[in-house]
ROPA-37376 format. One record per residue: residue in one letter; x, y, z of N, C-alpha, C, O in turn. Coordinates in Angstrom, 2 decimals. Layout:
% residues N
+---------+---------+---------+---------+---------+---------+---------+---------+---------+---------+---------+---------+---------+
| residuo |    n_c1 |    n_c2 |    n_c3 |   ca_c1 |   ca_c2 |   ca_c3 |    c_c1 |    c_c2 |    c_c3 |    o_c1 |    o_c2 |    o_c3 |
+---------+---------+---------+---------+---------+---------+---------+---------+---------+---------+---------+---------+---------+
|       A |       X |       Y |       Z |       X |       Y |       Z |       X |       Y |       Z |       X |       Y |       Z |
...
+---------+---------+---------+---------+---------+---------+---------+---------+---------+---------+---------+---------+---------+
//
This chain:
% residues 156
+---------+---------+---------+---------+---------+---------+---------+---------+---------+---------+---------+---------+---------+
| residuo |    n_c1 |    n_c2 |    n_c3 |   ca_c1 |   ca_c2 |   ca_c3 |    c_c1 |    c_c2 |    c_c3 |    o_c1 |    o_c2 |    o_c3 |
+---------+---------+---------+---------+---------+---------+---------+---------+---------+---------+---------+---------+---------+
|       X |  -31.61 |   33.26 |  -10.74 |  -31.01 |   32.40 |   -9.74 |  -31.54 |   30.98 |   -9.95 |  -32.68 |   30.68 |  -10.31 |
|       X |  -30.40 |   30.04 |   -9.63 |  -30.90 |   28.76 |  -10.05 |  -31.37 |   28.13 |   -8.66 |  -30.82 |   28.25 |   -7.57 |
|       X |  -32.73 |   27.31 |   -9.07 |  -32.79 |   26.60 |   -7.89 |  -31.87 |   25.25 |   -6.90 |  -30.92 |   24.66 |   -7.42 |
|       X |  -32.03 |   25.13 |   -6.40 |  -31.83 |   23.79 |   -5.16 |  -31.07 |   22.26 |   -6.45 |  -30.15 |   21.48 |   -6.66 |
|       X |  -32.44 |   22.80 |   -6.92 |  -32.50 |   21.00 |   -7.28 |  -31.64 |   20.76 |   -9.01 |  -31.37 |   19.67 |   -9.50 |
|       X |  -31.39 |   21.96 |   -9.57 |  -30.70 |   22.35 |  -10.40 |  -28.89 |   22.09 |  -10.11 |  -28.02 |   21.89 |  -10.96 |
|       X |  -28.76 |   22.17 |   -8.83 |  -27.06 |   22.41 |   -8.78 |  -26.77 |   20.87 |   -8.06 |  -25.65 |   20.37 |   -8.18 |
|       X |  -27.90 |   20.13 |   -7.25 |  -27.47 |   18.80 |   -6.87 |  -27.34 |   18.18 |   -7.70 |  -27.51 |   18.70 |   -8.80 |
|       X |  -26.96 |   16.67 |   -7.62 |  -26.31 |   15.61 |   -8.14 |  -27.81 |   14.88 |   -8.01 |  -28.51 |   15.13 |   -7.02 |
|       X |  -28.26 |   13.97 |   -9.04 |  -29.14 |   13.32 |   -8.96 |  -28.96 |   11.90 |   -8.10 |  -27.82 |   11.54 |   -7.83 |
|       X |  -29.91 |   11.24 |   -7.73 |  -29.79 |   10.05 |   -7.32 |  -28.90 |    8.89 |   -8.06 |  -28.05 |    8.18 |   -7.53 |
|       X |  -29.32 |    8.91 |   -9.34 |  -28.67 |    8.09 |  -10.46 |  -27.15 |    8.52 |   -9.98 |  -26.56 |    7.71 |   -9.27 |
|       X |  -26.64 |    9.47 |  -10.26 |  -25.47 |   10.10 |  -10.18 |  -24.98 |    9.65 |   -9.19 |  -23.99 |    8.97 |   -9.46 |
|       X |  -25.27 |    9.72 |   -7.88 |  -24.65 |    9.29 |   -6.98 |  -24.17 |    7.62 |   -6.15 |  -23.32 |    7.16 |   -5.39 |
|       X |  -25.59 |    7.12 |   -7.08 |  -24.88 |    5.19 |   -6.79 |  -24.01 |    5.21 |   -8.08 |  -22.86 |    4.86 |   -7.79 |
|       X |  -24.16 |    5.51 |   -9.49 |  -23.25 |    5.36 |  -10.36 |  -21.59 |    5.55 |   -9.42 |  -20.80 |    4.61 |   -9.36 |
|       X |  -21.36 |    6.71 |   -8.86 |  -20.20 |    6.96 |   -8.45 |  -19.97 |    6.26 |   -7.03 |  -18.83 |    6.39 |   -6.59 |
|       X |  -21.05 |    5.42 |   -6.12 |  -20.87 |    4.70 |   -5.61 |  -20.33 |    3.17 |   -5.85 |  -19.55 |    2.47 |   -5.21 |
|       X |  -20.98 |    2.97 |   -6.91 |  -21.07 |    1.34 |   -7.92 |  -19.47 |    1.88 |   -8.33 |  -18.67 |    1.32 |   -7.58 |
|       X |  -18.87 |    2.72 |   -9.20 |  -17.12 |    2.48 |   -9.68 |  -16.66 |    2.98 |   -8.06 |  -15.54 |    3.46 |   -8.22 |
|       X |  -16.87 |    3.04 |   -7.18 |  -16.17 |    3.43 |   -5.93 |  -15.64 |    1.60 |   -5.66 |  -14.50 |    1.15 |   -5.65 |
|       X |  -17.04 |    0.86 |   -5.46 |  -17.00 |   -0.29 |   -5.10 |  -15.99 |   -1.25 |   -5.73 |  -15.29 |   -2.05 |   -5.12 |
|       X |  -16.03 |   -0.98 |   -7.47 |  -15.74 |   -1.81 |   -8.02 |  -13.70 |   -1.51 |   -7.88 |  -12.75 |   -2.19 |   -8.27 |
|       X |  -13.76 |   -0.68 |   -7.41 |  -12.31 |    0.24 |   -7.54 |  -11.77 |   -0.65 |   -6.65 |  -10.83 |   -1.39 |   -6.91 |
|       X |  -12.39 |   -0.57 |   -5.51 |  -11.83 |   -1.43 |   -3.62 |  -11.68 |   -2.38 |   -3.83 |  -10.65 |   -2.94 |   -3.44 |
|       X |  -12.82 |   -3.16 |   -4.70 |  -12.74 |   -5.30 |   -4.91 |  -11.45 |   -5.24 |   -5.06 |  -10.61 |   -5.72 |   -4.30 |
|       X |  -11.15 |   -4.26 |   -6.70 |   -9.73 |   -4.71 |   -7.25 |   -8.80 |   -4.35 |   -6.40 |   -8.22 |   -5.28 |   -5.82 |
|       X |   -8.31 |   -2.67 |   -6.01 |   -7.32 |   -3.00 |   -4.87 |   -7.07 |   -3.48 |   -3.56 |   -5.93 |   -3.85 |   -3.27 |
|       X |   -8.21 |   -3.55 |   -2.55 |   -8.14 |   -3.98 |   -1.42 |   -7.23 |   -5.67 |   -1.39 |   -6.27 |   -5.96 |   -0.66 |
|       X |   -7.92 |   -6.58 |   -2.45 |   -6.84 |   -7.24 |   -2.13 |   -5.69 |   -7.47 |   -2.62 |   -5.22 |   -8.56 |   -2.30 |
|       X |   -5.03 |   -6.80 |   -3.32 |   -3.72 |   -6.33 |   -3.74 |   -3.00 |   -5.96 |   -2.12 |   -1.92 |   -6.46 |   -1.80 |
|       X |   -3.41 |   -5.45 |   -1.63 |   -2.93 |   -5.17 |   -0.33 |   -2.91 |   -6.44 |    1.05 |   -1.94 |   -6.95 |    1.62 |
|       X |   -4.09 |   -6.60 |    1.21 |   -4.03 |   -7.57 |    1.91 |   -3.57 |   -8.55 |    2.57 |   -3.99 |   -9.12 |    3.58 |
|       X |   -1.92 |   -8.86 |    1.41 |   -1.70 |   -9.73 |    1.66 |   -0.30 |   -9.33 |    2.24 |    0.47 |  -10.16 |    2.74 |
|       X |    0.05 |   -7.55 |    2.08 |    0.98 |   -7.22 |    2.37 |    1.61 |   -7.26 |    4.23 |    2.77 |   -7.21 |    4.63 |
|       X |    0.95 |   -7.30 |    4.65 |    0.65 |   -7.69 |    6.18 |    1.74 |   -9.08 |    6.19 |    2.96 |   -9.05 |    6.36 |
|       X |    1.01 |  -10.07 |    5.99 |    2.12 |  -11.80 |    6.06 |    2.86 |  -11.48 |    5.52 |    3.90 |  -11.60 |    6.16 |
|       X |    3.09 |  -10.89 |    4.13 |    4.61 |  -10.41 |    3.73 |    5.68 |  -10.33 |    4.42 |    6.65 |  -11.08 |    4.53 |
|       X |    5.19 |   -8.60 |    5.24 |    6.03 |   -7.95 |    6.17 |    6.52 |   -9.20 |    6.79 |    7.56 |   -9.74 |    6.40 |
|       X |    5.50 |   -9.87 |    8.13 |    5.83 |  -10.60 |    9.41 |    6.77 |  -11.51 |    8.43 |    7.73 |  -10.81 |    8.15 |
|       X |    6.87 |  -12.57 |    7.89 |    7.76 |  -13.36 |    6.92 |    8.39 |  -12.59 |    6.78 |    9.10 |  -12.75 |    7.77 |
|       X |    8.99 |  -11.30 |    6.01 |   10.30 |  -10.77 |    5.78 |   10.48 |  -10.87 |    6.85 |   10.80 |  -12.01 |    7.19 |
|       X |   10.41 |   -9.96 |    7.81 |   10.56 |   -9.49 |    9.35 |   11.03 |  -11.31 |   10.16 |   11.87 |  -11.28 |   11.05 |
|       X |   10.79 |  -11.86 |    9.99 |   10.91 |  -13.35 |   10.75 |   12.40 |  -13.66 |   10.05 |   13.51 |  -13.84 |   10.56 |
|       X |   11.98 |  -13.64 |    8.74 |   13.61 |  -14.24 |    7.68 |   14.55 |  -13.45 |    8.32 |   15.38 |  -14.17 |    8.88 |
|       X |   14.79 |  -12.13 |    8.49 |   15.91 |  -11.46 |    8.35 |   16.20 |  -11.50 |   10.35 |   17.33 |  -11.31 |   10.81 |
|       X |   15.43 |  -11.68 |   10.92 |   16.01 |  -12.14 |   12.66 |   16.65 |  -13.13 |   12.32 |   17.87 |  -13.02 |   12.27 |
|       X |   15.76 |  -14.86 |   11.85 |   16.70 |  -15.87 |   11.44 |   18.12 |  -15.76 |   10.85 |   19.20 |  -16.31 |   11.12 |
|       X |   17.69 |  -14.83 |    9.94 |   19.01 |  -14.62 |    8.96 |   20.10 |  -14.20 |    9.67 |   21.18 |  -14.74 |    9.44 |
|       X |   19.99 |  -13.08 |   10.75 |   21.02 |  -11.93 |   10.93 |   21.12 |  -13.37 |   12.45 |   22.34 |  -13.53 |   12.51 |
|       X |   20.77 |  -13.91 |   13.05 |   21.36 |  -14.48 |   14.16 |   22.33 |  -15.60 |   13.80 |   23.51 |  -15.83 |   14.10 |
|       X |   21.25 |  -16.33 |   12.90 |   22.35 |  -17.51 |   12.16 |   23.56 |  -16.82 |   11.71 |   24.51 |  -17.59 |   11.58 |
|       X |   23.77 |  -15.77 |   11.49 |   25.05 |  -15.31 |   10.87 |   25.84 |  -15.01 |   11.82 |   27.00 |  -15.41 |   11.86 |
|       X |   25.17 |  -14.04 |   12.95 |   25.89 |  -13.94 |   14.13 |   26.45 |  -15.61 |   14.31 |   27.58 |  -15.92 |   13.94 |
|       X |   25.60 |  -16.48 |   14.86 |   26.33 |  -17.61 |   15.32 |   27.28 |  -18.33 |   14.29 |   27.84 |  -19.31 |   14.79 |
|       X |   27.57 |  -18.10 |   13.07 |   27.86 |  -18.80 |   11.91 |   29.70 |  -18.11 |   12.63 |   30.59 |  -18.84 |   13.06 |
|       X |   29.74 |  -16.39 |   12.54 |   30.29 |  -15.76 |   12.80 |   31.22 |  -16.38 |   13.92 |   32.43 |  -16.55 |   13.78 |
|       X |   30.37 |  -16.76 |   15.26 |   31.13 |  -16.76 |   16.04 |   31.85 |  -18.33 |   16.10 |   32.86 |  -18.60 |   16.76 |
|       X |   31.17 |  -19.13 |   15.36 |   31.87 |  -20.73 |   15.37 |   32.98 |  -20.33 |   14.79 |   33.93 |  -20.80 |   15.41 |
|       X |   33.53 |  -19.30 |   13.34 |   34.28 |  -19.28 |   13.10 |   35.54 |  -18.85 |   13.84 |   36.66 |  -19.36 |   13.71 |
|       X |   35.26 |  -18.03 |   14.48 |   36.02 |  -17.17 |   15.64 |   36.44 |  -18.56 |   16.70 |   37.60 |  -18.84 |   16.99 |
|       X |   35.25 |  -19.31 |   17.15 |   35.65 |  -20.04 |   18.32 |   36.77 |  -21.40 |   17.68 |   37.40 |  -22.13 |   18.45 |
|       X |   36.83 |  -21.52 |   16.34 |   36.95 |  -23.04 |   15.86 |   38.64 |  -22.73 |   15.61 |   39.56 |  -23.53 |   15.76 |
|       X |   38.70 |  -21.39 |   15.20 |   40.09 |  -20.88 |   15.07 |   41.13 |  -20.64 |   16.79 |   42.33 |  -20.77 |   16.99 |
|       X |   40.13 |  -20.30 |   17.62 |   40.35 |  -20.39 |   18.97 |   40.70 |  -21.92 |   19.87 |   41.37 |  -21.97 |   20.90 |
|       X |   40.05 |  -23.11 |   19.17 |   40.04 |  -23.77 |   20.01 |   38.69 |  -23.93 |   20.71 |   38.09 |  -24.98 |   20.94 |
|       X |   38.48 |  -23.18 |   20.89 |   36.84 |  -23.26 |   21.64 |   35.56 |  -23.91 |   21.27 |   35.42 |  -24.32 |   20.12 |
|       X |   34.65 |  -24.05 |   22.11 |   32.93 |  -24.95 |   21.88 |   32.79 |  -24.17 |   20.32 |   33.20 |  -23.01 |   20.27 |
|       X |   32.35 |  -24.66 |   19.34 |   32.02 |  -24.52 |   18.02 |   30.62 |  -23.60 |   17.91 |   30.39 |  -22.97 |   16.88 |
|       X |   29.66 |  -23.58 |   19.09 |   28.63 |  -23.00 |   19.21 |   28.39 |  -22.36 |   20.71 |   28.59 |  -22.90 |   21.80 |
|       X |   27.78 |  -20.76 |   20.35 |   27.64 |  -20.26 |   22.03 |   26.61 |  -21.10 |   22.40 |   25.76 |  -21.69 |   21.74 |
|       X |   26.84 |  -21.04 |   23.49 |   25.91 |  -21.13 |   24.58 |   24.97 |  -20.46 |   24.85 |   25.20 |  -19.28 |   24.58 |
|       X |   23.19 |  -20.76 |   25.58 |   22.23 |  -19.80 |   25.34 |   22.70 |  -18.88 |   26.21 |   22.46 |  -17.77 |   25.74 |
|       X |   23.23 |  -18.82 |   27.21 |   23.78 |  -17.13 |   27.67 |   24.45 |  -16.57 |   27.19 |   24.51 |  -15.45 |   27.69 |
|       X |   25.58 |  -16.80 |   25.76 |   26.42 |  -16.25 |   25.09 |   25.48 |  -15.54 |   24.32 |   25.48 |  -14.35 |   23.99 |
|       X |   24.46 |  -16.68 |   24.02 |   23.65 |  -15.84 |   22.86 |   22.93 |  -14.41 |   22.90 |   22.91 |  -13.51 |   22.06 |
|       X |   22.32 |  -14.53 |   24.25 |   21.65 |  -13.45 |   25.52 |   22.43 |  -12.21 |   25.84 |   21.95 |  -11.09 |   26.02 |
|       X |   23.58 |  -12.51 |   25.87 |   24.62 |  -11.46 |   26.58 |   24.91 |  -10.26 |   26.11 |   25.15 |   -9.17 |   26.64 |
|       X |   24.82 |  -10.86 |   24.42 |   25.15 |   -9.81 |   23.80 |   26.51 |   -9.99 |   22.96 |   26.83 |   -9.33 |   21.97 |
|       X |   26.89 |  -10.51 |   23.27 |   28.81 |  -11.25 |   22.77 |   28.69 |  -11.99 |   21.64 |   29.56 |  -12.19 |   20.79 |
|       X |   27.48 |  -12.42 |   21.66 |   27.55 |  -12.85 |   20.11 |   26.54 |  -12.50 |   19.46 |   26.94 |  -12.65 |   18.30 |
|       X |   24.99 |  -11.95 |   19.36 |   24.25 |  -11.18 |   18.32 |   24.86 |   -9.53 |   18.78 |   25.07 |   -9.58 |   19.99 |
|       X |   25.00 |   -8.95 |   18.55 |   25.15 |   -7.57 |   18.39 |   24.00 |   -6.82 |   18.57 |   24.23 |   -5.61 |   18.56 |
|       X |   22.19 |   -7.33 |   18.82 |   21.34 |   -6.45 |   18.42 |   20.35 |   -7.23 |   19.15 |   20.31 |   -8.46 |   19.09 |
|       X |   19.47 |   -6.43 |   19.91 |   18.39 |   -6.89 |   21.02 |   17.74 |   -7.88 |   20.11 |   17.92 |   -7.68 |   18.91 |
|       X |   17.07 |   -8.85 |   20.44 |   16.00 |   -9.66 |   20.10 |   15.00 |   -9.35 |   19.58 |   14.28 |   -9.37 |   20.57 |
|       X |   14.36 |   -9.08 |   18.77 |   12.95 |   -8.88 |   18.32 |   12.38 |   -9.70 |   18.67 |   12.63 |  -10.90 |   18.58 |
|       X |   11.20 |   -8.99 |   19.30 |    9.42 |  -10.10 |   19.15 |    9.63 |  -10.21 |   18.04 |    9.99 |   -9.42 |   17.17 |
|       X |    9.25 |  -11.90 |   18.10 |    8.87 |  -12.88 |   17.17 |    7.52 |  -12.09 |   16.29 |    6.46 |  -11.71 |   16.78 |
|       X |    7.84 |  -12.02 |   15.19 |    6.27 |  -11.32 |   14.42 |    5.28 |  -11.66 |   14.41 |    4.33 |  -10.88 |   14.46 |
|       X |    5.13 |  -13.05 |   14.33 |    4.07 |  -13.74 |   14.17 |    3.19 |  -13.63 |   15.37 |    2.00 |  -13.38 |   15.18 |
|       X |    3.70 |  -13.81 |   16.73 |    3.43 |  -13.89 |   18.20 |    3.60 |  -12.87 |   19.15 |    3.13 |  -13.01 |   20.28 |
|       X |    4.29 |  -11.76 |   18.79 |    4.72 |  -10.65 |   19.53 |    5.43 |  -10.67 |   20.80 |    5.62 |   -9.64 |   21.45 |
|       X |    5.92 |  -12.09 |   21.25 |    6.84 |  -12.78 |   22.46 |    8.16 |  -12.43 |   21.66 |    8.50 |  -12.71 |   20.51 |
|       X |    8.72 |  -11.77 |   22.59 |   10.19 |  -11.74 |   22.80 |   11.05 |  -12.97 |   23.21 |   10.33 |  -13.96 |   23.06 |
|       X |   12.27 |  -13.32 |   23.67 |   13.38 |  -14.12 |   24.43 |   13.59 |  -15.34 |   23.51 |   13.01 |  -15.79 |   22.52 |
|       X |   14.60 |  -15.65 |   24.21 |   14.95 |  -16.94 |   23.91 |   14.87 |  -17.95 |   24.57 |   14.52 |  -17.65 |   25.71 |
|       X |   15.06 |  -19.40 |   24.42 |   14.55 |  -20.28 |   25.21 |   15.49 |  -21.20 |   24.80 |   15.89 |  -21.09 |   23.64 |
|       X |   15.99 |  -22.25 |   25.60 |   16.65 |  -23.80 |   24.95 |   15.68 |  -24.43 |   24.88 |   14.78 |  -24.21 |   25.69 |
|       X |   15.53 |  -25.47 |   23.85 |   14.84 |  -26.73 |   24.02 |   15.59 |  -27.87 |   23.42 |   16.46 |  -27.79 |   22.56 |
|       X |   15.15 |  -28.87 |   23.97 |   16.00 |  -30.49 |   23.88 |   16.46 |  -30.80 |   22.24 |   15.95 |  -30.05 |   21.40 |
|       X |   17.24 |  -31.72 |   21.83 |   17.58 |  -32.19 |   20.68 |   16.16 |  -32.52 |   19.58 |   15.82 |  -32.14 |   18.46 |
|       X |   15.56 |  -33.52 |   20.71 |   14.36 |  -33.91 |   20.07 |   13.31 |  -32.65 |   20.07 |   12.26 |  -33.01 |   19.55 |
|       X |   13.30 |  -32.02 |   20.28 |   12.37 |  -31.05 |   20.00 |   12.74 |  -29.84 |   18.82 |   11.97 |  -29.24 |   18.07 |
|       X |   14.22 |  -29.73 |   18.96 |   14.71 |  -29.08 |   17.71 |   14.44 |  -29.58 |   16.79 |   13.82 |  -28.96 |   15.92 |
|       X |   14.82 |  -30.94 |   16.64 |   15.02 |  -31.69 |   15.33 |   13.31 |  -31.74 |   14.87 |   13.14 |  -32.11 |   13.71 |
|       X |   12.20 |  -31.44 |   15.56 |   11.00 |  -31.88 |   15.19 |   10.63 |  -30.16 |   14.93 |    9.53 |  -29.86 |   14.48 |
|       X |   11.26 |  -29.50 |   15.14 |   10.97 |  -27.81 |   15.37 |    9.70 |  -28.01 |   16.26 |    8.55 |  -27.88 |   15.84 |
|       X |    9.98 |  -28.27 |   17.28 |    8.65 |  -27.97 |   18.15 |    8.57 |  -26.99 |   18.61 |    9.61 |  -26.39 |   18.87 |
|       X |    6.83 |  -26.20 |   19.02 |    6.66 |  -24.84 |   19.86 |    6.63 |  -25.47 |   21.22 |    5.86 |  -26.35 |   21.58 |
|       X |    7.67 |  -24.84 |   22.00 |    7.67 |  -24.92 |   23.44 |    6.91 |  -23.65 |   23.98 |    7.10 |  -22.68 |   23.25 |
|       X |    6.28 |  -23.46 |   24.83 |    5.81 |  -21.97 |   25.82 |    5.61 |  -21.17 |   24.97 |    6.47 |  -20.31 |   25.18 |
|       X |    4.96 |  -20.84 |   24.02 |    4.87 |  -20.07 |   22.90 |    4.23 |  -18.93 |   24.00 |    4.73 |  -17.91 |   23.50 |
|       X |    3.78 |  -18.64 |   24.68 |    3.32 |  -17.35 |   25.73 |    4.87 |  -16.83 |   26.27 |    4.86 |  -15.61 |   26.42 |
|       X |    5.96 |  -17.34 |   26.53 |    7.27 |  -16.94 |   27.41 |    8.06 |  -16.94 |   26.44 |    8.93 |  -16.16 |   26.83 |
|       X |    8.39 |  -17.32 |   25.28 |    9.81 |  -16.96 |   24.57 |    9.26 |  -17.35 |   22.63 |    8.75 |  -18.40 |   22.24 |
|       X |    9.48 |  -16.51 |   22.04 |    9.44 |  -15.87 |   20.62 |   10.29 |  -17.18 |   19.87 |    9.95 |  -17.78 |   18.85 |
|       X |   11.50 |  -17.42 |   20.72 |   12.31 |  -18.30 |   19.74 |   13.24 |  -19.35 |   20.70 |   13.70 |  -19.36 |   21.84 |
|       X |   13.24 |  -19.94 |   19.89 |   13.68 |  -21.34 |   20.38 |   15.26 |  -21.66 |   20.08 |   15.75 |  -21.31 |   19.01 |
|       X |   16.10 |  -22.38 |   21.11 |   17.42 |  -22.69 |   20.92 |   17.95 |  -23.99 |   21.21 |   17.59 |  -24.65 |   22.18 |
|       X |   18.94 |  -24.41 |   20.26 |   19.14 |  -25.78 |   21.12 |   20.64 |  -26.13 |   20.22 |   20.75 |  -26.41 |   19.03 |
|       X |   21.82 |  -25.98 |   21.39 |   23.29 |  -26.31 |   21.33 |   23.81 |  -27.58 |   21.52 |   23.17 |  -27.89 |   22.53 |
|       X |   24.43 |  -28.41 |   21.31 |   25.07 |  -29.81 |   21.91 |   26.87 |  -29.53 |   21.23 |   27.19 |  -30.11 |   20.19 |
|       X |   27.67 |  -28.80 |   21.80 |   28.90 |  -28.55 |   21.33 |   29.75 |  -30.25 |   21.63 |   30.81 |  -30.59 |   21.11 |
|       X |   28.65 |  -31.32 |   22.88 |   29.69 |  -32.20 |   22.62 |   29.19 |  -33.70 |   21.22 |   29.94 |  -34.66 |   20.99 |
|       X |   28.17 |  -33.54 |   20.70 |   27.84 |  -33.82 |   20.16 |   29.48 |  -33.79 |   19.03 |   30.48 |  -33.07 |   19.01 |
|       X |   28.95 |  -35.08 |   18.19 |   29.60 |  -34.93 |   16.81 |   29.17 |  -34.85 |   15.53 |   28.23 |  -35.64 |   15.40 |
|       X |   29.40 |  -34.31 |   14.57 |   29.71 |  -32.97 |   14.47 |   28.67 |  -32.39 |   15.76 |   27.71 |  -32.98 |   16.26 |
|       X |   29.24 |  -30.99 |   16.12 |   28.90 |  -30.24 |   17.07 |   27.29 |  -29.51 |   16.03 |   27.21 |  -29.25 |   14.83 |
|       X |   26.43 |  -29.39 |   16.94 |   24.71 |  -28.99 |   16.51 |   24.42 |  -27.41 |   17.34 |   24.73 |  -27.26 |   18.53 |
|       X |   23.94 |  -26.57 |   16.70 |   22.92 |  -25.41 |   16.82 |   21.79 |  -25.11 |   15.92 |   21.83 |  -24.95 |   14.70 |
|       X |   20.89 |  -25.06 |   16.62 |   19.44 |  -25.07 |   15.58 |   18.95 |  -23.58 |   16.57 |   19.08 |  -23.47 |   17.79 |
|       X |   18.41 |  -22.62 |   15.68 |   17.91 |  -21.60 |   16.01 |   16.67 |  -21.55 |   15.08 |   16.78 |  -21.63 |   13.85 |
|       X |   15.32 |  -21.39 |   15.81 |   14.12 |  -21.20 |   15.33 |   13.13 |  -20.53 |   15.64 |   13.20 |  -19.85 |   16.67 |
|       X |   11.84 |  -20.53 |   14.79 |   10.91 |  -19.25 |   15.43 |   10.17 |  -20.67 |   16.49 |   10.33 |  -21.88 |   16.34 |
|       X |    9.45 |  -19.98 |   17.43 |    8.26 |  -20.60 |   18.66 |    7.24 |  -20.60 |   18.11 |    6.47 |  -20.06 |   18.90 |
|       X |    6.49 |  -20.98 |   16.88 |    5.45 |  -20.95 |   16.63 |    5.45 |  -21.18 |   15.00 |    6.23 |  -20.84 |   14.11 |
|       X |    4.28 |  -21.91 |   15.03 |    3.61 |  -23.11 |   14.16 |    2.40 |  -22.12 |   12.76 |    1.55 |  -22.69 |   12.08 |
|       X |    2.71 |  -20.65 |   12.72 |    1.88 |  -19.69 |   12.28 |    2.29 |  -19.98 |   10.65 |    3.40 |  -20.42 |   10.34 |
|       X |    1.22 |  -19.66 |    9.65 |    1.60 |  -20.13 |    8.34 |    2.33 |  -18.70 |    7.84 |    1.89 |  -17.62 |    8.23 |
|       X |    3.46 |  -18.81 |    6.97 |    4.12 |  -17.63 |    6.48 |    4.02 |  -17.17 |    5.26 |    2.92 |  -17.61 |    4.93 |
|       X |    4.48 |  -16.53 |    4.29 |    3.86 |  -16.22 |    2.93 |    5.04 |  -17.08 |    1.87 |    4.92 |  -17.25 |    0.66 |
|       X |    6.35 |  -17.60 |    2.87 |    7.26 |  -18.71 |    2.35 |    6.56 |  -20.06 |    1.26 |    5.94 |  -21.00 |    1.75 |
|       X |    6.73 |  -19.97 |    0.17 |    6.27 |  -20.94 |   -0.58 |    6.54 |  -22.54 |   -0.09 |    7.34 |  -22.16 |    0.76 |
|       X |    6.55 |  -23.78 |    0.06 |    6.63 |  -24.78 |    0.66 |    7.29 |  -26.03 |   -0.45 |    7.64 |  -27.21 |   -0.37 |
|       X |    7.23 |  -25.12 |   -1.33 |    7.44 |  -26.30 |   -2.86 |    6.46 |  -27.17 |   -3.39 |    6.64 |  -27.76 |   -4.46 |
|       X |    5.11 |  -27.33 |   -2.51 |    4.22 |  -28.46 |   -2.72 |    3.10 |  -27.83 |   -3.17 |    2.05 |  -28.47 |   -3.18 |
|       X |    3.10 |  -26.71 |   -3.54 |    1.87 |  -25.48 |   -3.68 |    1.59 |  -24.94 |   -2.72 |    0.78 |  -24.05 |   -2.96 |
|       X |    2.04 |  -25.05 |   -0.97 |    1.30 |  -24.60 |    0.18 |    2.23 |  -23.80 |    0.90 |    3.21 |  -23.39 |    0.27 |
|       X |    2.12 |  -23.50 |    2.14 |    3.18 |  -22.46 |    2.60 |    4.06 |  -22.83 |    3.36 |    3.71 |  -24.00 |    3.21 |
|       X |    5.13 |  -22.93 |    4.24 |    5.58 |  -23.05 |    5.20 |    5.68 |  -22.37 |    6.25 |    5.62 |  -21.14 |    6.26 |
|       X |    5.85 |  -23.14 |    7.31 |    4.83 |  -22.24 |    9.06 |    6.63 |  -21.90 |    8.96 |    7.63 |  -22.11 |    8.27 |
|       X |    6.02 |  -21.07 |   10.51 |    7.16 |  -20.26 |   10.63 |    8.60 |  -20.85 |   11.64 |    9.68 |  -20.27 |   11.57 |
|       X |    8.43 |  -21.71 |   12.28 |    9.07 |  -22.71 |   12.77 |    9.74 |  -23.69 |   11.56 |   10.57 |  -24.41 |   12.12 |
|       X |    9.69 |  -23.93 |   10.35 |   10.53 |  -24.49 |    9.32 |   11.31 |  -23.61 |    8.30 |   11.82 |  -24.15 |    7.32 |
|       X |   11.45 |  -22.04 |    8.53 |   12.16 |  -21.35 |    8.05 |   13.53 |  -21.48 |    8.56 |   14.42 |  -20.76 |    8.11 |
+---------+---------+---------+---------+---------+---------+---------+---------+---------+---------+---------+---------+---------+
//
């Protein structure tokens, strides 16, 4: 019969397989890491994406009608023109929508970033007629910027 100390793993043995454990994590852990901002950035693009289209959608509908060229923030709300509840904003986890002024669109400003996810702002009497739909918040995204740096999530 063999003893004890015959069938364990030596000391050596066991940081060796600690030391390639370590060196294993450096390399993948951050391979991953970065998959997180990914997501929220996809996840942000494709709300932008799929509403702007809704509203793209419905100017076409209204312009052939006769009608304001852009809904209105209760059109937008109602349901009559996105097809699909609102997502929390990713970045912030705030839901709704909100209007804010010309000048604050045009600067993409965060209004109440605690009460509404995303920001709206219509002027159908304006000429040409204006809708700007954006995220509420100033959070950096994994969006390249062109300058080497990123773009926040309010300039998507």
């Amino acid at each position: 019969m063999r003893s004890i100390w015959e069938r364990a793993f030596t000391l050596v043995e066991v940081l060796v397989v600690v030391v390639i454990l370590g060196i294993l994590a450096a390399v993948v852990v951050p391979k991953f890491a970065g998959a997180t901002d990914d997501a929220r950035t996809s996840s942000l693009r494709s709300t932008l994406g799929g509403v702007r289209s809704a509203v793209a959608s419905y100017r076409m509908d209204a312009v052939i009608n006769g009608d304001d060229p852009y809904p209105s923030l209760a059109q937008l709300n109602d349901g009559s023109v996105v097809k699909f509840e609102f997502p929390a904003n990713p970045f912030t986890g705030v839901s709704g929508v909100q209007s804010v002024s010309s000048a604050q669109a045009d600067a993409r400003a965060v209004v109440n970033p605690e009460s509404a996810g995303w920001n709206y702002h219509v002027d159908n009497v304006a000429d040409p007629a204006v809708a700007i739909f954006y995220a509420n918040c100033e959070d950096a995204t994994t969006e390249p910027d062109g300058a080497g740096g990123f773009k926040d999530a309010n300039d998507l």
